[in-house]
C-alpha positions in Angstrom: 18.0 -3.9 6.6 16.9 -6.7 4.5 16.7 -5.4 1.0 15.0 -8.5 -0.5 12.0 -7.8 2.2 11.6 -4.3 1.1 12.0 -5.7 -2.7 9.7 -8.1 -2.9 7.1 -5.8 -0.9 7.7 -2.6 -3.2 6.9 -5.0 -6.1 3.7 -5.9 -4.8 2.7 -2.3 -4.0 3.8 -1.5 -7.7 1.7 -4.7 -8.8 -1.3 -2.9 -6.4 -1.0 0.7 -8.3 -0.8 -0.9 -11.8 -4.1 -2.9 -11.2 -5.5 0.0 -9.9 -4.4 2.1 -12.4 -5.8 -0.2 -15.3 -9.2 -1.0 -13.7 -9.9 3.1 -12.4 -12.1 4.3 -15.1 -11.8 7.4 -16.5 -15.7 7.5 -15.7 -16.9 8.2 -11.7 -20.1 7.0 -12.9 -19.2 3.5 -14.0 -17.4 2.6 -10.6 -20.3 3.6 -9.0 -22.2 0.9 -11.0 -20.2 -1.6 -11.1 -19.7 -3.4 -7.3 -16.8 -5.7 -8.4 -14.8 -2.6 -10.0 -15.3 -0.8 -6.5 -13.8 -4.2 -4.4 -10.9 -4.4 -6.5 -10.0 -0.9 -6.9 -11.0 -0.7 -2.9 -9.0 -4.3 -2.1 -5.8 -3.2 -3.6 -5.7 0.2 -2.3 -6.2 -1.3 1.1 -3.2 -3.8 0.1 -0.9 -0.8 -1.5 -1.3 1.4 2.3 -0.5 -2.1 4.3 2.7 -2.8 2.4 3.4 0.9 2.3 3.2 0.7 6.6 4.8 -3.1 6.3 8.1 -1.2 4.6 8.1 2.0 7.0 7.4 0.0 9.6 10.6 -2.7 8.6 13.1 0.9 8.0 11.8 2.0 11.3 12.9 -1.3 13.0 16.8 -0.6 11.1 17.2 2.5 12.4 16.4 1.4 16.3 13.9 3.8 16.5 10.6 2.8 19.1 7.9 0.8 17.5 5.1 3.2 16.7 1.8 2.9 17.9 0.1 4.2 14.5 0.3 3.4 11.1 0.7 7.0 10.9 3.4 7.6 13.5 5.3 4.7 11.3 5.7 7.3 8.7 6.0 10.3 11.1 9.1 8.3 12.5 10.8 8.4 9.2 
């Protein structure tokens, strides 16, 4: 396993959840308003799940087991 893969990826999922964090307002009604609040809420949740299946999938290939055929089944492997 190459830990400075999964490194640099977990940082970028942690830089995902802290800019969603600080741009989710506390509000439901002012993310409904406001169109470029929903992309980058929506763009970096889309990023945090793809690095999350981009780490399972690289612990997956370490342990030998089959590729799976499902971003699910990545995490159903593990």
């Amino acid at each position: 396993m190459d830990r400075e893969i999964i490194a640099r990826k977990v940082d970028s999922l942690q830089r995902c959840l802290q800019r969603i964090e600080t741009k989710c307002p506390n509000d439901p009604s002012i993310l409904i308003l406001d169109i470029d609040l929903q992309d980058i809420i929506s763009i970096n949740l889309s990023r945090a799940v793809q690095l999350s299946v981009d780490i399972g999938a690289h612990l997956v290939s370490c342990l030998n087991l089959p590729p799976p055929n499902s971003m699910g089944q990545t995490f159903e492997q593990l």
